[in-house]
VEXLUM-17087 format. One line per 8 residues: their letters; for each residue z, y, x of N, C-alpha, C, CB. Coordinates in steps of 0.02 Angstrom, whole numbers, padded with zeros to 5 digits. Glycine has a CB too. Example, Ala and Ser with C-alpha at 12.3 -4.5 7.8 and 13.67 -1.06 7.14 Angstrom:
% residues 2
AS) 00390 -00284 00660 00390 -00225 00615 00390 -00165 00660 00452 -00224 00565  00354 -00112 00642 00357 -00053 00684 00394 00002 00645 00286 -00030 00704
END
This chain:
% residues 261
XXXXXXXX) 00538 -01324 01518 00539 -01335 01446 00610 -01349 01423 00492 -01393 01427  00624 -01309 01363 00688 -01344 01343 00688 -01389 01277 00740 -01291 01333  00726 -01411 01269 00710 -01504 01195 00792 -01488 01170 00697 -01641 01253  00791 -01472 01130 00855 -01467 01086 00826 -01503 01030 00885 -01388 01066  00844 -01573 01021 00853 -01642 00989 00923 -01640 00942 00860 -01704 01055  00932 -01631 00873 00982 -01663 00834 01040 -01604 00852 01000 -01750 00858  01036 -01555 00902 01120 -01535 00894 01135 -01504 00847 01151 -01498 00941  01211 -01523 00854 01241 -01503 00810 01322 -01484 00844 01233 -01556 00754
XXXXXXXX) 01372 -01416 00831 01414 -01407 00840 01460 -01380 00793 01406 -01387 00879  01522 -01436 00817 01597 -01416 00756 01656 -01413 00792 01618 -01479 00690  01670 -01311 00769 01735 -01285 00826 01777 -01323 00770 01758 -01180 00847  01855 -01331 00787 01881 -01369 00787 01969 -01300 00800 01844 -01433 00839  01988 -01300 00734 02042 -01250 00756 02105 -01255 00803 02067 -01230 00702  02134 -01202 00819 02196 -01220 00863 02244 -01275 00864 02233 -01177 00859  02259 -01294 00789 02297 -01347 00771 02287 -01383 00742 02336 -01342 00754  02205 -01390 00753 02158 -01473 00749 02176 -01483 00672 02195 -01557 00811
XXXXXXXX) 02185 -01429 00614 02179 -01447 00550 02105 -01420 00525 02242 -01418 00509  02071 -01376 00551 02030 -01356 00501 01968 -01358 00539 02048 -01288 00469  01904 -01390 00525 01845 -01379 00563 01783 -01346 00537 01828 -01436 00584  01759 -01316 00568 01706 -01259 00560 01628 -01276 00607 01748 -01181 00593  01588 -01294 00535 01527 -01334 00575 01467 -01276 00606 01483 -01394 00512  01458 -01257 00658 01415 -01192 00668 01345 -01212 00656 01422 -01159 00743  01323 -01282 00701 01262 -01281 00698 01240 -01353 00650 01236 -01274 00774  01197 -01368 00652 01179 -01431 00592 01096 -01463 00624 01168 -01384 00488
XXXXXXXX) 01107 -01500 00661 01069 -01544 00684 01003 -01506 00682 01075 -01608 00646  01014 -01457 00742 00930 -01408 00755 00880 -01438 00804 00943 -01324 00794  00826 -01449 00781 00789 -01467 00847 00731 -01420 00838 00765 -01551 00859  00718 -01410 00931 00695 -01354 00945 00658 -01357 01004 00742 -01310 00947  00586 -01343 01022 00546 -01370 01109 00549 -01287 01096 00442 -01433 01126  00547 -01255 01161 00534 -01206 01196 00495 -01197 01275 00588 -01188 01194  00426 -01180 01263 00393 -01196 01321 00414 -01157 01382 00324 -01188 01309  00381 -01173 01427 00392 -01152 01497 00357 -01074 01477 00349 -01209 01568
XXXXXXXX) 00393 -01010 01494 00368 -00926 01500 00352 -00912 01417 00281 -00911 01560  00386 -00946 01375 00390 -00909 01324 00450 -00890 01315 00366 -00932 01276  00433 -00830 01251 00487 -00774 01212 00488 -00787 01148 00469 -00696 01216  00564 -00843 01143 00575 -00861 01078 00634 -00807 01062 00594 -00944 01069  00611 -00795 01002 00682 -00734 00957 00722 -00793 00904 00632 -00644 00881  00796 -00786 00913 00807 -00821 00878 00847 -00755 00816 00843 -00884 00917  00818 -00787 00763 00836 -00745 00692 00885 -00751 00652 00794 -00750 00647  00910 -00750 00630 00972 -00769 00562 01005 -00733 00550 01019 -00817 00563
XXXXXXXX) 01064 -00741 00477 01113 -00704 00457 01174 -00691 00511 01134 -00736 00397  01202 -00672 00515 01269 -00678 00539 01320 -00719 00541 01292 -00646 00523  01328 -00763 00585 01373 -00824 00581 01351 -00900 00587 01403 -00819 00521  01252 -00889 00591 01233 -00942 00591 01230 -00965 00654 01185 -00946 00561  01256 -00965 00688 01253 -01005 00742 01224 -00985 00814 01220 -01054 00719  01173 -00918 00787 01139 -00892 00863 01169 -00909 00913 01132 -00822 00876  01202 -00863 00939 01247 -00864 00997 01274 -00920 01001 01296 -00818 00999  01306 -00951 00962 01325 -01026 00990 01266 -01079 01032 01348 -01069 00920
XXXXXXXX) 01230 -01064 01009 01150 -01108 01028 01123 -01081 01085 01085 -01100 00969  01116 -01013 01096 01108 -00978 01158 01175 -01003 01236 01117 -00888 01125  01218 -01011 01180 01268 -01014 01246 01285 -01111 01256 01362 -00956 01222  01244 -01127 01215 01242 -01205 01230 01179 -01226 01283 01230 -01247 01152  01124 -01201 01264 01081 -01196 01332 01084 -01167 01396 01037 -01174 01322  01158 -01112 01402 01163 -01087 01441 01215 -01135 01474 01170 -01025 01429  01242 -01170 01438 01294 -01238 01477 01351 -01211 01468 01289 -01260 01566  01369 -01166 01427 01441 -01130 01404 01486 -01151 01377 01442 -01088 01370
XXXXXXXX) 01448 -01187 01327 01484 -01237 01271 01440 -01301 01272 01484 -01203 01186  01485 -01333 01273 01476 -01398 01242 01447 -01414 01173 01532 -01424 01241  01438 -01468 01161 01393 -01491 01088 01420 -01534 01065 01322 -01517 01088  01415 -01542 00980 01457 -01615 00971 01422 -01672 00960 01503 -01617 00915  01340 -01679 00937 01316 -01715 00938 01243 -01680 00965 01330 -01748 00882  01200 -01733 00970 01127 -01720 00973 01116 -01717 01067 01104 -01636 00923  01055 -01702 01067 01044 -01695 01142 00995 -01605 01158 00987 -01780 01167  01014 -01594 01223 01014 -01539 01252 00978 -01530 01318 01073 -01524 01256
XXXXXXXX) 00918 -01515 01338 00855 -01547 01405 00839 -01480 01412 00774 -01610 01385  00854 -01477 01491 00792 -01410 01530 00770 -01466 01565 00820 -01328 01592  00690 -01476 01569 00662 -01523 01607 00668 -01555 01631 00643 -01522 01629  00693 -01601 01559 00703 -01662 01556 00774 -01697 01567 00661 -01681 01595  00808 -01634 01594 00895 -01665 01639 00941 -01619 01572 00919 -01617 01764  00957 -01672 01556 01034 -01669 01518 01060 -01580 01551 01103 -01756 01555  01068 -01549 01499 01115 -01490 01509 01194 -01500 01501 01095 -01438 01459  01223 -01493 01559 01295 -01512 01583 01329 -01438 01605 01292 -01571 01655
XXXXXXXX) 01304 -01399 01590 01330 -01331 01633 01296 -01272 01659 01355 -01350 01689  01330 -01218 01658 01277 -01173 01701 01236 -01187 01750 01302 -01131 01730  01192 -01147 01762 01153 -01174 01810 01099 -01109 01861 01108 -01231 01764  01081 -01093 01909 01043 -01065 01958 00997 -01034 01901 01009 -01118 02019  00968 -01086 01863 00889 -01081 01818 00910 -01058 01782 00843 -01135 01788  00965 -01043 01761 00968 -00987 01692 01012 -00913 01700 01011 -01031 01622  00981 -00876 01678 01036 -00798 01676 01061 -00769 01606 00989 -00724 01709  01121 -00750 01602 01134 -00725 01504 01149 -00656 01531 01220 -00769 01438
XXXXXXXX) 01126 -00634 01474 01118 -00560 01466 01134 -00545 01400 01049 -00533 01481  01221 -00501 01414 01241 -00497 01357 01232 -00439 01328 01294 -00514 01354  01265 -00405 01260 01259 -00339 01222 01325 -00321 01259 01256 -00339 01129  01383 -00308 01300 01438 -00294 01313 01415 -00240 01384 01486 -00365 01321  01347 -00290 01415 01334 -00258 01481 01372 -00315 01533 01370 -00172 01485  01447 -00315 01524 01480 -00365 01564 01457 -00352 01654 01451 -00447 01529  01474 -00281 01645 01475 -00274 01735 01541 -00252 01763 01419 -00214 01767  01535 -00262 01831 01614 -00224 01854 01613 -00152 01870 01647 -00257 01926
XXXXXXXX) 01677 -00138 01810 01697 -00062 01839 01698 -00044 01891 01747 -00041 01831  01728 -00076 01951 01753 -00064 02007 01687 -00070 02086 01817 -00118 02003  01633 -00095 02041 01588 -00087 02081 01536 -00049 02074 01573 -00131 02093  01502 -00006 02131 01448 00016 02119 01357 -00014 02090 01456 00038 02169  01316 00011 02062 01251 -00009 02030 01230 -00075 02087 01188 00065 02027  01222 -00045 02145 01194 -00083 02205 01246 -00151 02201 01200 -00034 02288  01301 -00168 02207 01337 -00215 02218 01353 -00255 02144 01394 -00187 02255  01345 -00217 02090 01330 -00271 02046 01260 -00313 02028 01349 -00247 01995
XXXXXXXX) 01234 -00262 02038 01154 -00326 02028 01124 -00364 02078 01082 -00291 02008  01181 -00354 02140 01170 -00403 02196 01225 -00458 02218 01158 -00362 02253  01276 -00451 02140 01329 -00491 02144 01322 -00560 02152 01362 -00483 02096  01245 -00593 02080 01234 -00651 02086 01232 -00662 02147 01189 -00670 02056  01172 -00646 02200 01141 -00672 02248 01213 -00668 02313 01064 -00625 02260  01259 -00623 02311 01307 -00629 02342 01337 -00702 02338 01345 -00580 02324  01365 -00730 02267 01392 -00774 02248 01344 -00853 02279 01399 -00755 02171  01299 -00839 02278 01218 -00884 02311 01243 -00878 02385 01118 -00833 02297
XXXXXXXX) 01252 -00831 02422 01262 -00854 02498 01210 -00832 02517 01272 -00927 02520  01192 -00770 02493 01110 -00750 02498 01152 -00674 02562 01051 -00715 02384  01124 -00678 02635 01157 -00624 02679 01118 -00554 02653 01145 -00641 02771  01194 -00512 02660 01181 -00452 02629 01113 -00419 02657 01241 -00406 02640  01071 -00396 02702 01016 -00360 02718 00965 -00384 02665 00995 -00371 02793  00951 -00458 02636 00925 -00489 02584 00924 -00478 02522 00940 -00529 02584  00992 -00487 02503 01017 -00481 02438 01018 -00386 02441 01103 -00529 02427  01018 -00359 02459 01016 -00269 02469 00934 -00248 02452 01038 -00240 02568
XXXXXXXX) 00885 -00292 02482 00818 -00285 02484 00819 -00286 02403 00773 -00343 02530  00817 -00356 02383 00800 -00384 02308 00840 -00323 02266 00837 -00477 02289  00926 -00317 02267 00932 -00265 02220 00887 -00199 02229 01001 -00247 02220  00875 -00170 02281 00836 -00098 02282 00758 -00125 02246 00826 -00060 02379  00730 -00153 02260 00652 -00172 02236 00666 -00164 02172 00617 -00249 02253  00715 -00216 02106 00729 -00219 02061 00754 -00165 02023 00753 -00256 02066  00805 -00111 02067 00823 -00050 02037 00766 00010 02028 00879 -00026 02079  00735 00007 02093 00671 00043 02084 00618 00010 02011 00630 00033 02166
XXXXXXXX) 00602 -00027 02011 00564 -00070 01937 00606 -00048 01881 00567 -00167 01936  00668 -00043 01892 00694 -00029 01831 00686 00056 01816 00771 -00056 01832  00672 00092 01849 00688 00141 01849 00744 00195 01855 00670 00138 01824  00803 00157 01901 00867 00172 01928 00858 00187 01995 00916 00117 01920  00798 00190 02051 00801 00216 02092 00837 00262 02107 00766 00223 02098  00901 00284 02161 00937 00328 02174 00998 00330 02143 00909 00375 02167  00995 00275 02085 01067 00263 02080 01118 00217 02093 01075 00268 02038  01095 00179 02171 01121 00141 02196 01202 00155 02187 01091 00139 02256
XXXXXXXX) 01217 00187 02212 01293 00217 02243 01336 00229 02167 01283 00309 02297  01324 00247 02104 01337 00261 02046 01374 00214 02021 01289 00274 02013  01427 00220 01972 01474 00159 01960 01464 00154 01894 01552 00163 01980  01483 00121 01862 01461 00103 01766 01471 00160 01738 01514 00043 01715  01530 00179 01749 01567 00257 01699 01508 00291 01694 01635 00318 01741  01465 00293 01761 01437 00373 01774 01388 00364 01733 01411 00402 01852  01342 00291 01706 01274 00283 01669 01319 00282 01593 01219 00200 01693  01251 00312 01579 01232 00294 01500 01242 00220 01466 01155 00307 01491
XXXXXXXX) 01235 00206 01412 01260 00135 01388 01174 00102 01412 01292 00129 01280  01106 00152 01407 01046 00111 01420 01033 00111 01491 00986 00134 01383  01062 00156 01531 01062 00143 01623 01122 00089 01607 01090 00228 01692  01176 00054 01585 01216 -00004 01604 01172 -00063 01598 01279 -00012 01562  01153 -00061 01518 01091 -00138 01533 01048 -00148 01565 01053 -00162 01491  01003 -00088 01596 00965 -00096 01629 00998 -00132 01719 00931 -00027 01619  01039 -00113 01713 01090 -00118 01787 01103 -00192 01770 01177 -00059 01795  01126 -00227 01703 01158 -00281 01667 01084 -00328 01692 01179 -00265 01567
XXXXXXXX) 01024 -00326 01661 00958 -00343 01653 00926 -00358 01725 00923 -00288 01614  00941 -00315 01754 00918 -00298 01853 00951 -00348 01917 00956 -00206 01881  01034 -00382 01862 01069 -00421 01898 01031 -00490 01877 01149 -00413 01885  01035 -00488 01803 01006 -00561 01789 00954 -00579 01810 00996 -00577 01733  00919 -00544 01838 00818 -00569 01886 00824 -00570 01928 00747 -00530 01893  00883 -00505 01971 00870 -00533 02044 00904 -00591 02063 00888 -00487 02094  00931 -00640 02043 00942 -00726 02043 00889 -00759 02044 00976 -00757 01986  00824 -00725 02016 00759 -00750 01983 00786 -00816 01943 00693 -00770 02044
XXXXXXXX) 00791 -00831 01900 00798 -00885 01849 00726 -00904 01826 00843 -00860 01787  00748 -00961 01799 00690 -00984 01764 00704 -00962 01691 00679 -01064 01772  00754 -00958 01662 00742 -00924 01600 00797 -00892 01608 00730 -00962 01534  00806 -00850 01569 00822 -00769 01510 00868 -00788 01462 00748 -00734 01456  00957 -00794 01442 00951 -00805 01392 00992 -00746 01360 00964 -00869 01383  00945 -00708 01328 00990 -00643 01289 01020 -00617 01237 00972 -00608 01285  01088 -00619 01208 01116 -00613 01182 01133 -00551 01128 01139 -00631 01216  01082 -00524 01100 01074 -00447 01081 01099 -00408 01131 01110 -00425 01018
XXXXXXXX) 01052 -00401 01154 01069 -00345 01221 01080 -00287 01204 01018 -00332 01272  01011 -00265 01158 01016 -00213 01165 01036 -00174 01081 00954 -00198 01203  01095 -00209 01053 01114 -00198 01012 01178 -00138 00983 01114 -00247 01010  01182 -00144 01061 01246 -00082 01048 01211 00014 01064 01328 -00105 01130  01124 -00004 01086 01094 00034 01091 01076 00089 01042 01061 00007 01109  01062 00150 01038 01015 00211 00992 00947 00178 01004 01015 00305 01026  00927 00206 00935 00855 00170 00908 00824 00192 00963 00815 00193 00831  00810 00238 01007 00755 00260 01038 00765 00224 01101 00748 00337 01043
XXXXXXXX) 00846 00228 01137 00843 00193 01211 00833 00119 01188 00921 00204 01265  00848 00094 01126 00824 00022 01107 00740 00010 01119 00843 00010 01024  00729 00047 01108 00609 00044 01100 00614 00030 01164 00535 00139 01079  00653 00085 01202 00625 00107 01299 00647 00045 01320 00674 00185 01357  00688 00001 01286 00727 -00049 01328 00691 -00128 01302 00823 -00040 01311  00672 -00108 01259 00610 -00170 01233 00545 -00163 01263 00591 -00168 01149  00520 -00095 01288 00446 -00093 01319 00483 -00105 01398 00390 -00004 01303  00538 -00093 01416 00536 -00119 01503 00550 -00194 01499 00604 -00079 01561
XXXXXXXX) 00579 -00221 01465 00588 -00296 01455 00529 -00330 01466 00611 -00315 01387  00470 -00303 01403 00403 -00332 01426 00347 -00299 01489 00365 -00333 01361  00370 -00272 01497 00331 -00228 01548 00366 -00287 01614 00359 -00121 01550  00434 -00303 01640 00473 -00332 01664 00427 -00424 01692 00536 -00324 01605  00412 -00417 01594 00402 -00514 01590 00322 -00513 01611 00417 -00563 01486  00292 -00468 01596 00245 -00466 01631 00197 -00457 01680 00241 -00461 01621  00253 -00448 01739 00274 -00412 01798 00303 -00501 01836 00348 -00333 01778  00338 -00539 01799 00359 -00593 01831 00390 -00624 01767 00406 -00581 01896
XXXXXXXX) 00350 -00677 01736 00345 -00698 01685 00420 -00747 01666 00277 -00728 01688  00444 -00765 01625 00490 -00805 01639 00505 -00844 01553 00555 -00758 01678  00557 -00899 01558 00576 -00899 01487 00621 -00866 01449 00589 -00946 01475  00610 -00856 01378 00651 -00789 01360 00682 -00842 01301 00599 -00700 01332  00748 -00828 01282 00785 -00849 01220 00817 -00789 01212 00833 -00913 01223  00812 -00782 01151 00830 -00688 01140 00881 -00670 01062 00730 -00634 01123  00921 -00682 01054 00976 -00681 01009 00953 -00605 00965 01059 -00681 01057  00931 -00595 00905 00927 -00520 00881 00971 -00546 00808 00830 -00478 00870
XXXXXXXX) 00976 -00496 00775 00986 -00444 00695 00918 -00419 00679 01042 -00363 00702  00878 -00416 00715 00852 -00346 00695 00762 -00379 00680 00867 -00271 00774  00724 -00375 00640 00678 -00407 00622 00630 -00374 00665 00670 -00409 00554  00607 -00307 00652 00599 -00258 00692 00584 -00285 00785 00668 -00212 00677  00643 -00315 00806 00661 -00319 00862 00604 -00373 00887 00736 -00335 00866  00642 -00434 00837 00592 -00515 00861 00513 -00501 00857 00606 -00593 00793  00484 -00448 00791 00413 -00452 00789 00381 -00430 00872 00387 -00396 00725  00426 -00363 00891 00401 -00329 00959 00399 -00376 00987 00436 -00279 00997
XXXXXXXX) 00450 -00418 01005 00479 -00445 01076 00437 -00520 01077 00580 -00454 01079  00451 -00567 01035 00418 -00622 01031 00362 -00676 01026 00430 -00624 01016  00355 -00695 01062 00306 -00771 01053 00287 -00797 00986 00346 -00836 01082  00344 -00820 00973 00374 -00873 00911 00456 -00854 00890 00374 -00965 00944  00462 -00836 00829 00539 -00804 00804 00561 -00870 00762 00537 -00719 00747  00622 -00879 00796 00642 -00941 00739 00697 -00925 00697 00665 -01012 00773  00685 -00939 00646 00716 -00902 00567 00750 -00955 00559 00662 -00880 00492  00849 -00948 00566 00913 -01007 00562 00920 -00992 00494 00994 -00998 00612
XXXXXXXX) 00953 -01039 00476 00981 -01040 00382 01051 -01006 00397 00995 -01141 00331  01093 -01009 00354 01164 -00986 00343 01199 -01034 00358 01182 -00965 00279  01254 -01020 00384 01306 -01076 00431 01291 -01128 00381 01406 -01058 00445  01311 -01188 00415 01294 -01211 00459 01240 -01200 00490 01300 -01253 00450  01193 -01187 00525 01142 -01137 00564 01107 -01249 00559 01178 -01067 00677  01042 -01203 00550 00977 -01257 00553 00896 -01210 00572 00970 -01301 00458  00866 -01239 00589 00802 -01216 00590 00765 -01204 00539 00773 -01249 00619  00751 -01160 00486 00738 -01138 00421 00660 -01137 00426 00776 -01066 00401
XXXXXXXX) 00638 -01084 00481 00572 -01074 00500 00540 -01064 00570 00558 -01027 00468  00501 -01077 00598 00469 -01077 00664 00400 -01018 00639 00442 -01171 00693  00402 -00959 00647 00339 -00901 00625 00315 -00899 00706 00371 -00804 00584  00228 -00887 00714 00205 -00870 00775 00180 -00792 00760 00146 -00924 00802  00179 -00741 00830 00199 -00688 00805 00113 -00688 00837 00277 -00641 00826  00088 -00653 00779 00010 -00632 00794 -00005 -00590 00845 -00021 -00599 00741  00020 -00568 00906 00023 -00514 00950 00025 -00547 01032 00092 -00466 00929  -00027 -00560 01066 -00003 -00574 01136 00037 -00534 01186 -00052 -00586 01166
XXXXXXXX) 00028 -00549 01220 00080 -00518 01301 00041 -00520 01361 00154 -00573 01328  00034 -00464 01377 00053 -00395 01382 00016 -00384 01276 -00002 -00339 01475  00064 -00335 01263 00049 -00296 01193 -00005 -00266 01178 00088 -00247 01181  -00068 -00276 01148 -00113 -00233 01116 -00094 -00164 01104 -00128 -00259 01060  -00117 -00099 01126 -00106 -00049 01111 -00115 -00039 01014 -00149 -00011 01162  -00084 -00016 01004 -00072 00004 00918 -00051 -00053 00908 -00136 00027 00860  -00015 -00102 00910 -00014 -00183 00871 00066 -00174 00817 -00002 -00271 00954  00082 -00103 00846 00140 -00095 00793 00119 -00059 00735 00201 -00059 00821
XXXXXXXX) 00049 -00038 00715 00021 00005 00677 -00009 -00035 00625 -00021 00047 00712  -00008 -00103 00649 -00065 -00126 00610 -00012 -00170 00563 -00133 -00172 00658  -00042 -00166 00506 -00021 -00208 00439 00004 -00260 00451 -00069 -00226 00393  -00029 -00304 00488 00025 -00361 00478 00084 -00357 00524 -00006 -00432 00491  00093 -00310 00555 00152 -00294 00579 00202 -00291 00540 00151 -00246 00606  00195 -00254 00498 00248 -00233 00433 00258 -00294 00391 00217 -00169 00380  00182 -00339 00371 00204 -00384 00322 00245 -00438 00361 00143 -00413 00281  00243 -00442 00420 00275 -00501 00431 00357 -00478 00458 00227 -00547 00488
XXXXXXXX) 00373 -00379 00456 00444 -00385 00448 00472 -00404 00386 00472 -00331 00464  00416 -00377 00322 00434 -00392 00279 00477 -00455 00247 00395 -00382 00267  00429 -00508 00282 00416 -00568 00256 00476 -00581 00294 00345 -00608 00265  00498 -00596 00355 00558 -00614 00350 00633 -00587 00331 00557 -00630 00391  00615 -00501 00326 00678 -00487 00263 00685 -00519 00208 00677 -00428 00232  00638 -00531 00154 00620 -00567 00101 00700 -00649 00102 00516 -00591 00122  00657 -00671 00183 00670 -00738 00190 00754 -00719 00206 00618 -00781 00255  00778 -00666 00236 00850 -00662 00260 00889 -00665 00180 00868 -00581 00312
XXXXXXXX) 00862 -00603 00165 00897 -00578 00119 00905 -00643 00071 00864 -00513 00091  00863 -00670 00053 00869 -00733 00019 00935 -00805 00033 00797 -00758 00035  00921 -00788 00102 00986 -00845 00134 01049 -00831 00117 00995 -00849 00215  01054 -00760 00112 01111 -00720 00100 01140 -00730 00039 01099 -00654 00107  01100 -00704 -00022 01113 -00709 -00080 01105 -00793 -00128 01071 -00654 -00100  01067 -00846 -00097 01070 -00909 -00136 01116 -00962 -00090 00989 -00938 -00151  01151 -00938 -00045 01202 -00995 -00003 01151 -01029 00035 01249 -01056 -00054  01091 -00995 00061 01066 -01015 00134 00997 -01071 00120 01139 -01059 00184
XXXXX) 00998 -01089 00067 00944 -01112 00037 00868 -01129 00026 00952 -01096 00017  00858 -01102 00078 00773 -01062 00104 00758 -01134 00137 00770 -00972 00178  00687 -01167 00105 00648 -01207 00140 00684 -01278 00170 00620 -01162 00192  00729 -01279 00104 00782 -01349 00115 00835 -01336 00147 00754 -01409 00155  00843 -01281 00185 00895 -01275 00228 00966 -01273 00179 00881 -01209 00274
END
């Protein structure tokens, strides 16, 4: 479980004259194997909050709990998965998604097993030997995605992954994600833009205000996991992208204002 209590974070410029408050005292429970989407404008804070549970950054006030223990730092239990991909050029498919477990002290015949099982699931079978250049931008995340599990973590934390994606390898890369979590369930914190994105992907989508970033809204997404066949067809699918365009667009245009925020 994670307990984000009161935080709040303020970067603080190079020459300590000007400060810039990102987040504003959010509190937030996230259960054990759920898929929270976190929502907002641009600038509110997502990624800062993602990379504070990930132990990246520091906080300036409030408190920060994966079960129960103070978050001080990276950790085994968590994997980030960014939109950049963030793999090495210089290595082949096989040796990056078996980098974590390298770094673990995990002996290669092991760590070789776990990446092939995982590349095969992904549907990269045979492209062990292949180096970043040679894939596509949706064979890199998948390669990106394949490193962060075989660590097995206890949670997921993803950073618009799949944002630098085409609409179509974006769908393919949202149905292996859940196809993935349902395959070996885990916790998901999932950074989007895209409204679209959180309805597919999520549990519970939490809707941030405008910087200073706060918790505006907590929506539960009417759709279990594994996905109902047609559940993107059906009406309230649409009303509830609707409904939180409505709610963005609004943050945007009245200075963030939505529901006290």
């Amino acid at each position: 479980m994670i307990e984000i209590n009161g935080c709040s974070k303020v970067y603080r410029s190079r020459d300590g004259t000007r400060e810039v408050q990102a987040l504003d005292r959010v509190h937030l429970t996230i259960a054990e194997k759920e898929f929270v989407a976190l929502l907002g404008p641009s600038g509110c804070g997502k990624t800062t909050l993602l990379k504070i549970i990930g132990g990246l950054l520091s906080w300036t006030e409030g408190d920060v709990r994966i079960d129960g223990k103070k978050v001080t730092g990276p950790g085994p239990d968590r994997a980030l998965v960014f939109q950049n991909f963030a793999l090495m050029p210089w290595a082949n498919v096989l040796t990056n998604v078996a980098f974590g477990l390298e770094l673990k002290g995990v002996p290669k015949e092991a760590r070789t097993g776990t990446a092939m099982r995982l590349l095969e699931k992904i549907g990269l079978a045979g492209f062990e030997s292949a180096y970043p250049r040679h894939l596509s931008g949706g064979m890199q995340q998948r390669v990106g995605l394949a490193r962060a599990l075989a660590v097995n973590p206890v949670t997921l934390l993803m950073d618009e992954p799949f944002g630098a994606l085409d609409a179509q390898t974006r769908r393919l890369m949202q149905d292996d994600l859940l196809r993935l979590l349902d395959q070996e369930p885990k916790t998901v914190v999932f950074v989007t833009h895209g409204m679209d994105e959180a309805v597919r992907l999520a549990d519970r989508i939490v809707l941030m205000s405008a910087r200073p970033g706060r918790v505006s809204e907590i929506i539960d997404v009417p759709f279990g996991r594994p996905r109902p066949a047609g559940y993107d067809s059906e009406p309230v699918f649409n009303e509830l992208k609707n409904y939180l365009w409505e709610k963005l667009k609004a943050m945007q245009t009245d200075g963030g204002k939505v529901n006290g925020g």
